[in-house]
Every structure is written in structure tokens, then in C-alpha cells.
N, C-alpha and C positions, 0 to 999 in steps of 0.2 A: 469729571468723566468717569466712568463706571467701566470698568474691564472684566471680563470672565478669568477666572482663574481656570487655567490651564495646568494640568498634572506633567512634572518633568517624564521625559522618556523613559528612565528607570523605574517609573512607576508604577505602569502599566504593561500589560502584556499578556500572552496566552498563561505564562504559566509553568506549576508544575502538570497541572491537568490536562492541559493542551497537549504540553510533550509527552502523557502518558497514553493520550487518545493517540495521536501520531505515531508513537513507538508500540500500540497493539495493533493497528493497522498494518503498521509493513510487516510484525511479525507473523500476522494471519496470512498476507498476501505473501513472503517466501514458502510457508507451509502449503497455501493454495498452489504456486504456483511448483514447487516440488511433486505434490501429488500430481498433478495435470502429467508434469512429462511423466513420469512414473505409468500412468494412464494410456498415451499417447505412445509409449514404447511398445506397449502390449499387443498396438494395432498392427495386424499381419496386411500388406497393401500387397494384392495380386497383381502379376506382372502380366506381358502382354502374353510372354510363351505358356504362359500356365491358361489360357483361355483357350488354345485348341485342342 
């Protein structure tokens, strides 16, 4: 009977590559997401009494 060789779990996996695609992504997304409010503070929202 013939069996596929199967690689132990240590042997496989993402990676250093993986965790360094993963670790530029959330650092882009805190920098995105810092500028946004930075962005979204600047918006002046007109109140009701300011419209008469």
C-alpha cells in the first residue's frame, strides 16, 4: 500500500514573508487610519442655530 508523504506541521507555513506582508499592512492601515481622524477633525459640522 502506497501512502503520500505528508510534511509535519513545523514544516510548513506562511512564513517570514507572510508575517512581513501582514506586519506592512497593519502598519499602513494605523498610519491610514491616524490621518483619516486627523482629516475628519478638521470638518467644521453646522449646527441648527447657525442656519438662521
Amino acid at each position: 500500500m502506497y501512502t503520500l508523504a505528508t510534511p509535519a506541521a513545523a514544516e510548513y507555513g506562511p512564513g517570514l514573508l507572510g508575517f512581513l506582508v501582514v506586519f506592512g499592512i497593519a502598519v499602513a492601515l494605523f498610519f491610514l487610519i491616524k490621518s483619516m481622524n486627523r482629516q475628519i477633525s478638521k470638518i467644521q459640522v453646522p449646527h441648527e442655530k447657525d442656519k438662521k
